[in-house]
KEGU-982332 format. One line per 8 residues: number of its first residue (from 1); for each residue z, x, y of C-alpha. Coordinates in nm, 2 decimals. Layout:
NUM = Z:X:Y; ...
END
This chain:
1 = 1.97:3.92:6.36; 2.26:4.19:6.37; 2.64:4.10:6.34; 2.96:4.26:6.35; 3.14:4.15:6.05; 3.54:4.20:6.04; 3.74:4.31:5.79; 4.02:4.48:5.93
9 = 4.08:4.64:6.31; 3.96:5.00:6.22; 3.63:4.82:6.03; 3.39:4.65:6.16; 3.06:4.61:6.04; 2.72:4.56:6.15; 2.57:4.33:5.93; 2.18:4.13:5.89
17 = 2.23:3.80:5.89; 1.91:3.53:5.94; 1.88:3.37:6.27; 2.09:3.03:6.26; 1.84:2.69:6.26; 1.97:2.44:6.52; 1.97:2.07:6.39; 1.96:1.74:6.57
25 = 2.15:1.75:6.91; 2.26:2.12:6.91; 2.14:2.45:7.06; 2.06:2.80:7.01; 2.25:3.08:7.23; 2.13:3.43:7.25; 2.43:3.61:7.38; 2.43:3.75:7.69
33 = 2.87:3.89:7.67; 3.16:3.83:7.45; 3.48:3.93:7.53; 3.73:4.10:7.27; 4.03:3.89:7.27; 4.38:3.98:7.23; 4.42:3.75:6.95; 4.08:3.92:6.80
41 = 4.31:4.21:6.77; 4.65:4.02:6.61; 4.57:4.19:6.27; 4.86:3.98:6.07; 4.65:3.65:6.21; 4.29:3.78:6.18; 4.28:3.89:5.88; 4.39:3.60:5.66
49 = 4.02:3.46:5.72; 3.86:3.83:5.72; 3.55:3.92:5.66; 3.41:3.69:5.92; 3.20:3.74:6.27; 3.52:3.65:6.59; 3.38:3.65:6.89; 3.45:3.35:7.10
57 = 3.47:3.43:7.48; 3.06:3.44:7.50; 2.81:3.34:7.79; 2.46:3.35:7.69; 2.06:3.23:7.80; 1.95:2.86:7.56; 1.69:3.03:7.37; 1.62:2.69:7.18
65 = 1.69:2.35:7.24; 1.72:2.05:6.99; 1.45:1.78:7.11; 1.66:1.52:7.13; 1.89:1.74:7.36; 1.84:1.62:7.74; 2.07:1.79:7.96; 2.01:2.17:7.87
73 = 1.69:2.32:7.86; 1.54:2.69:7.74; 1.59:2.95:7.96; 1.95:2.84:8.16; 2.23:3.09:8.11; 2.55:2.89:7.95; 2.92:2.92:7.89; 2.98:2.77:7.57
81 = 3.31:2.73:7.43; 3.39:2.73:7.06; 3.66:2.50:7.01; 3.61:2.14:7.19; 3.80:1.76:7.15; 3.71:1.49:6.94; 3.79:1.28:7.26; 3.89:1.01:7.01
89 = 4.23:1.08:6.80; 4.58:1.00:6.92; 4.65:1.32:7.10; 4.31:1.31:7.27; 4.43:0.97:7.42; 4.73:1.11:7.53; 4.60:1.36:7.72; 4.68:1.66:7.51
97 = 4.33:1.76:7.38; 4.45:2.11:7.24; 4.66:1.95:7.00; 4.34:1.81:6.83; 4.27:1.89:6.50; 3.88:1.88:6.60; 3.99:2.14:6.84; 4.16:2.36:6.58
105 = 3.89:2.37:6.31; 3.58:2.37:6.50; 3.34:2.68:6.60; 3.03:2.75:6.66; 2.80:2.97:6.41; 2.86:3.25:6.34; 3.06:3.42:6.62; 3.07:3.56:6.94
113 = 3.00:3.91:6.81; 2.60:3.86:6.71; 2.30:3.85:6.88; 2.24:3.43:6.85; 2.44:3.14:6.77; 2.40:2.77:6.71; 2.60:2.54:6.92; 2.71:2.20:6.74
121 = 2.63:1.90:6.86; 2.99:1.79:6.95; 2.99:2.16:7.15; 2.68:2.10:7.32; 2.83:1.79:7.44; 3.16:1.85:7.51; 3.19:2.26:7.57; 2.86:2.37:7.66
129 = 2.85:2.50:8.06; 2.60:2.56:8.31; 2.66:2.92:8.49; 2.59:2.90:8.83; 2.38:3.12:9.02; 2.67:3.34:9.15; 2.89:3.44:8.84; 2.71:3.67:8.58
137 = 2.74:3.68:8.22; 3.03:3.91:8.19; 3.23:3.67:8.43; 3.09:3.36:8.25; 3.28:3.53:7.92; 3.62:3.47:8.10; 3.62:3.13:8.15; 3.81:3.06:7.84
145 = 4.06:3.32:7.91; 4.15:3.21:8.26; 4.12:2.82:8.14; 4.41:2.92:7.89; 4.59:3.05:8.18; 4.52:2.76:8.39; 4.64:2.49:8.10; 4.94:2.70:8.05
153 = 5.08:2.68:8.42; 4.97:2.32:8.47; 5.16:2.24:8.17; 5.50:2.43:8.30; 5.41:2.28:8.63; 5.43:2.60:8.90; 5.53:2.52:9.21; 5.56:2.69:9.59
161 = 5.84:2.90:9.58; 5.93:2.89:9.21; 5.99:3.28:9.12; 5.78:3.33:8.81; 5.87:3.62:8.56; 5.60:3.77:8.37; 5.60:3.98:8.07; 5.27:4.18:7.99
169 = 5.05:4.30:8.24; 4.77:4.30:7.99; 4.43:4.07:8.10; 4.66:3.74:8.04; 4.92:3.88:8.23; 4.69:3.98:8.52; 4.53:3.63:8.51; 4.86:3.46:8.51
177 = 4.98:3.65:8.81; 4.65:3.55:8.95; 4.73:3.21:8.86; 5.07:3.15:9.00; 5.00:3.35:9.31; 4.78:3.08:9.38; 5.01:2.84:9.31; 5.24:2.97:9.57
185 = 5.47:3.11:9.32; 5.70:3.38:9.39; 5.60:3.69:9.08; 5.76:3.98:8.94; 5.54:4.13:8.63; 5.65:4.40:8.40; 5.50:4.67:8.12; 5.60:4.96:7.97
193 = 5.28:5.10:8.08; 5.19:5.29:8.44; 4.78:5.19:8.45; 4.91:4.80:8.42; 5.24:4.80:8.61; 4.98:4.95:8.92; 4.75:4.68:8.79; 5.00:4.44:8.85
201 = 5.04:4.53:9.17; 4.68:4.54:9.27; 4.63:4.17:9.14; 4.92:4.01:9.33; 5.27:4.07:9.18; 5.48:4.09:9.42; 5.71:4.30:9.28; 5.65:4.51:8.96
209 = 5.86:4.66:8.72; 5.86:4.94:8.44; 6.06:4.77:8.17; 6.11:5.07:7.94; 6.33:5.23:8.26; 6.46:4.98:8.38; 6.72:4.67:8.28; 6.59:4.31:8.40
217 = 6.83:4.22:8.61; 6.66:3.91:8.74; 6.71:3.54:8.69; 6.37:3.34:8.72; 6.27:2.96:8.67; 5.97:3.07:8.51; 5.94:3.28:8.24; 5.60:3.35:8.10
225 = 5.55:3.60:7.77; 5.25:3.73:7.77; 5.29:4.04:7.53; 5.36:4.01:7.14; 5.61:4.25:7.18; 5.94:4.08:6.97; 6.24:4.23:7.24; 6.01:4.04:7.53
233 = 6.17:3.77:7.34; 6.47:3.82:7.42; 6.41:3.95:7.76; 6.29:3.61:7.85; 6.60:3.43:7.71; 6.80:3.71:7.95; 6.58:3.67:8.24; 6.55:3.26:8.22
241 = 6.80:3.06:8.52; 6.95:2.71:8.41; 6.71:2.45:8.39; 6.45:2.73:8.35; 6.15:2.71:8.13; 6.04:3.01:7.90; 5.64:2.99:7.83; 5.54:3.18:7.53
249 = 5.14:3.24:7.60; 5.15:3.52:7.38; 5.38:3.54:7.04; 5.52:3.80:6.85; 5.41:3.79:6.43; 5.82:3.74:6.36; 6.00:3.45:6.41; 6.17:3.42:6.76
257 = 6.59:3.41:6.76; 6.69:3.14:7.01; 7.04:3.20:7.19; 7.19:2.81:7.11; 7.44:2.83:7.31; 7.28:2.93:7.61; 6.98:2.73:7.54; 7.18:2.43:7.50
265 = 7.45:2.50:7.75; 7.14:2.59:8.07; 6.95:2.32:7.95; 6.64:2.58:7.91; 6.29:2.49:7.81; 6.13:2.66:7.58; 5.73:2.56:7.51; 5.42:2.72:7.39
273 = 5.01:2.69:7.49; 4.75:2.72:7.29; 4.38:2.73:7.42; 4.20:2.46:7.69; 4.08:2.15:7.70; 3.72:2.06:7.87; 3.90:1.99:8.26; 4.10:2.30:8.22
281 = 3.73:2.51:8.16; 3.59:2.34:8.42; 3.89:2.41:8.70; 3.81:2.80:8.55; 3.49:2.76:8.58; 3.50:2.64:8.95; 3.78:2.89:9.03; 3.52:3.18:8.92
289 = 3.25:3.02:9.14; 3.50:3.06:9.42; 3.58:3.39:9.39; 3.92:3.29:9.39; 3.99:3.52:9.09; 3.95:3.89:9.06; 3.77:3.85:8.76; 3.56:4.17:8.81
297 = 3.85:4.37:8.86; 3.94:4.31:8.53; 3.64:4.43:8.33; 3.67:4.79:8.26; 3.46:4.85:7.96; 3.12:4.71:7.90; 2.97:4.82:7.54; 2.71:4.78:7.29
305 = 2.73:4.56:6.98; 2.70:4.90:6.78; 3.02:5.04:6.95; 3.26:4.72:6.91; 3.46:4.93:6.70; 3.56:5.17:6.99; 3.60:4.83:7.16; 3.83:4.70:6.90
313 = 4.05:5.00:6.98; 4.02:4.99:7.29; 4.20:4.65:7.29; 4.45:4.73:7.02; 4.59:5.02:7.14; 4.52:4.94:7.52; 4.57:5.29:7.79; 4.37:5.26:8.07
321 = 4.14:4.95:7.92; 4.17:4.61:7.99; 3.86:4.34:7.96; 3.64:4.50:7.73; 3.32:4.35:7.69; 3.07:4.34:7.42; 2.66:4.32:7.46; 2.54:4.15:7.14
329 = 2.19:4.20:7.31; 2.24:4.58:7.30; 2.28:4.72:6.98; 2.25:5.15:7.01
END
């Protein structure tokens, strides 16, 4: 089968590889669409583990199925999700699944970016999804994204009338406007960039900004990062009201300079999320069924495996682009 081997953002390869064999209690994927991630693109984080295939927002058709396997069968078209709970350690039994070090170090094999992959057992069983009838492939690859999104305001708690600030109107910025809109938030979104600050608008923000013109003058009792960007840093700490909490959903490669005084004197929150746990991909899942998200709207660029170069650019040095989504099943 072909693969798309990283080894930096401006070389990708396409590689042979042998089919993966499925073993007791696991399955085989042939995949359908994978989504380039922002974090596929963090260079300074990717590359530590390069080469390797990424790839992990996929939806696919079971191509094989272990025999001892009873609740999937050939021929259904899945979401699987790469990284899943033990369901059994401390933070599992607390609730807080994505702090699970099963989460953190498993996969499935390869990647994303390849034409096949075998699904684990503890995958198949805990992170393996039924797509139904009425979302397609390319939505069924953004149920991870918009179960991150979902985690991350459920864990900040969004309420009616909160006014939510968001920084980035990149595809997790769009999904968390989405996200608090239906929440009943109150949300103002910024870029730098004209395509995404009209994006913003077009997906719910109710008011927009162009943060290279313009000075946030805004206090909010959310605060959600969701650019890399280092000053968005410190707008947040400007932008955040007492009592507020700052969310970082996306974080810049230095280390962040906290204002103590303030920090200690508002009584702000500061916190972090990282991925989703099986309830959050399901509430994504179900919100996608619904058509309660705009998650077409977000797609712009369907490509080939051959061309996930172009899409890697696309996605690092983002225009007019946002979702791009890669074929593995296509390879011209």
């Amino acid at each position: 089968m072909k693969v798309a081997v990283y080894y930096n953002n401006n070389d990708l390869r396409l590689e042979e590889r042998p089919k993966p064999k499925i073993g007791k209690g696991e399955i085989l994927v042939k995949v359908k669409a994978s989504g380039i991630c922002g974090t596929d693109v963090m260079e300074w984080y990717r590359i530590k583990k390069a080469p390797r295939v990424l790839g992990h927002e996929i939806s696919g058709e079971i191509v094989e199925v272990s025999s001892d396997v009873k609740n999937f069968k050939v021929g259904q078209r899945v979401f699987v999700s790469h990284h899943v709970p033990c369901n059994n350690c401390k933070y599992c039994l607390e609730g807080n699944h994505t702090a699970c070090e099963t989460l953190h170090t498993g996969n499935f094999d390869p990647g994303g970016f390849s034409q096949f992959v075998r699904v684990p057992k503890i995958n198949v069983e805990n992170g393996t999804y039924v797509l139904p009838d009425n979302v397609s492939y390319e939505e069924g690859s953004m149920v991870e994204p918009l179960a991150c999104v979902t985690r991350a305001q459920k864990m900040i708690d969004v309420k009616p009338n909160h006014k939510v600030l968001i920084l980035g109107s990149g595809v997790s910025g769009l999904l968390n406007i989405q996200v608090a809109k239906l929440r009943g938030a109150y949300v103002i979104a910024t870029d730098i960039n004209d395509y995404r600050l009209n994006k913003a608008k077009e997906f719910g923000a109710d008011k927009v900004i162009d943060a290279k013109k313009h000075d946030l003058d805004i206090k909010a009792d959310m605060v959600i990062v969701c650019t890399g960007a280092l000053q968005a840093a410190g707008q947040a700490f400007n932008c955040i009201d007492k009592k507020g909490t700052i969310l970082f959903f996306a974080i810049p490669n230095k280390n962040i300079e906290v204002p103590s005084l303030d920090f200690w004197r508002n009584e702000i929150t500061i916190t972090s999320s990282y991925g989703a746990a099986p309830n959050d991909l399901e509430e994504s899942l179900k919100l996608i069924q619904a058509k309660k998200m705009n998650i077409k709207g977000l797609i712009t660029h369907k490509l080939d495996l051959g061309d996930i170069g172009k899409g890697f650019k696309l996605v690092a040095e983002p225009k007019d682009s946002l979702k791009v989504i890669i074929n593995p099943d296509r390879i011209e």
